[in-house]
C-alpha positions, -999 to 999 in steps of 0.1 A, spaced: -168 -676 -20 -196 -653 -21 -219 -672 2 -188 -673 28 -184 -636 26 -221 -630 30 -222 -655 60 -191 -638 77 -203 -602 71 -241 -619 90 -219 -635 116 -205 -603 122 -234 -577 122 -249 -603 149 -220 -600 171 -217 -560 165 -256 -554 167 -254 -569 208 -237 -542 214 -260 -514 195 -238 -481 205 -223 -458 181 -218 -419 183 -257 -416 172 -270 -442 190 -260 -443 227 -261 -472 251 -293 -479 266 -293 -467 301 -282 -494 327 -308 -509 350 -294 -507 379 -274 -478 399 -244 -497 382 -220 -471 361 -222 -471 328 -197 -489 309 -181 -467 283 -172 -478 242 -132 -478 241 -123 -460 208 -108 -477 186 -97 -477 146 -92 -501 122 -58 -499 119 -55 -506 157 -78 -539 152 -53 -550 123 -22 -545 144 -40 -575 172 -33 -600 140 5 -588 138 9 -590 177 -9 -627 169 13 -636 143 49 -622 165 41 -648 192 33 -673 167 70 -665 154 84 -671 191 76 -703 192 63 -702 225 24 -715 227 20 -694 263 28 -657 247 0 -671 218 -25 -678 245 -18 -643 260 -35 -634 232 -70 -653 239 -94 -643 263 -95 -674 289 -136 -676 281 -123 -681 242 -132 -702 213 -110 -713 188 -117 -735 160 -82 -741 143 -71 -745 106 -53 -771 114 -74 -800 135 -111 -811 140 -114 -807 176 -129 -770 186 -104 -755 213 -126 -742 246 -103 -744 270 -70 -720 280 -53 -759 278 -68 -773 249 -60 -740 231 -19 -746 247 -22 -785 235 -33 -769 195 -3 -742 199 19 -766 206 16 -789 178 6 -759 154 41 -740 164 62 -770 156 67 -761 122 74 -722 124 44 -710 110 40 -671 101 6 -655 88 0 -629 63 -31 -613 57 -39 -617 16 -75 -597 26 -97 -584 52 -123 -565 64 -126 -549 98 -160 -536 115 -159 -520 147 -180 -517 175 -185 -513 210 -157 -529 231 -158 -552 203 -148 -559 170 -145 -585 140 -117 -588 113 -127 -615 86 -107 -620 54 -80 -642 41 -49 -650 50 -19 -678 46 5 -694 64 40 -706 59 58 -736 73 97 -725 77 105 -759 89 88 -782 63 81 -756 37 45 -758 36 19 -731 30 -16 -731 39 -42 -707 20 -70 -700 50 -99 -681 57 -104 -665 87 -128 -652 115 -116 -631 148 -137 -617 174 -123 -590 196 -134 -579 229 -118 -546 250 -115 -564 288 -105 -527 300 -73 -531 295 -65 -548 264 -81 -567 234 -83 -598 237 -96 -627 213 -128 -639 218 -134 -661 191 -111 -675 159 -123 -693 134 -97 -707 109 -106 -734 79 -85 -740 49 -95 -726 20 -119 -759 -2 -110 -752 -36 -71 -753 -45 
């Protein structure tokens, strides 16, 4: 477990460091005459409310209001299947199947870092089956990314958890 959370938290200072702003250390200045983009502000509690509008259209059932979740550039590699999703259609084909069962997440733990027009939330979480019953203990990766209007998923990773 502690090599997974010390891979993640890697994994996630990469992602954040590309983007190297934070109210001490201003953006570079651009190269060209081009604007320069700003940071949107953003809180932790707003990056854990993107998994509850995730998990409410998992709960409708309907795969399109998932993928309005998922940046169309997006890469998901699912809890529940081998092959990694890169496509707005392969993502639909996943949802499909994966929705079949009324599945609803809860977050069990998490942590969020923030940065600019970007962020990571990486924890644990499970899901539960209201048509067969099942429940599936899961870790989990999701990259964030502000597209100036919204944040979008830019990545999800998903894995059951190995030991039972």
């Amino acid at each position: 477990m502690q090599k997974f959370v010390t891979l993640s938290m890697a994994v996630a200072a990469l992602l954040l460091a590309g983007c190297g702003t934070s109210p001490s250390n201003p953006p570079n200045p651009p190269l060209s005459n081009a604007p320069m983009a700003s940071c949107k502000v953003t809180s932790q509690a707003e990056i854990a409310g993107l998994f509850e509008r995730w998990n409410r259209s998992l709960i409708s059932g309907d795969p399109h209001q998932v993928l309005s979740n998922y940046a169309e550039d997006s890469v998901l590699l699912p809890t529940l299947s081998n092959v990694p999703r890169l496509t707005p259609a392969a993502k639909e084909d996943y949802f499909e199947h994966f929705l079949h069962d009324r599945p609803s997440g809860k977050i069990d733990s998490r942590t969020i870092q923030l940065g600019c027009n970007s962020a990571v939330d990486i924890g644990l979480y499970t899901f539960s089956f209201s048509k067969t019953g099942a429940v599936v203990h899961a870790r989990y990766t999701y990259t964030y990314k502000w597209d100036g209007q919204q944040w979008l998923i830019s990545s999800h990773h998903s894995s059951g958890m190995p030991e039972k």
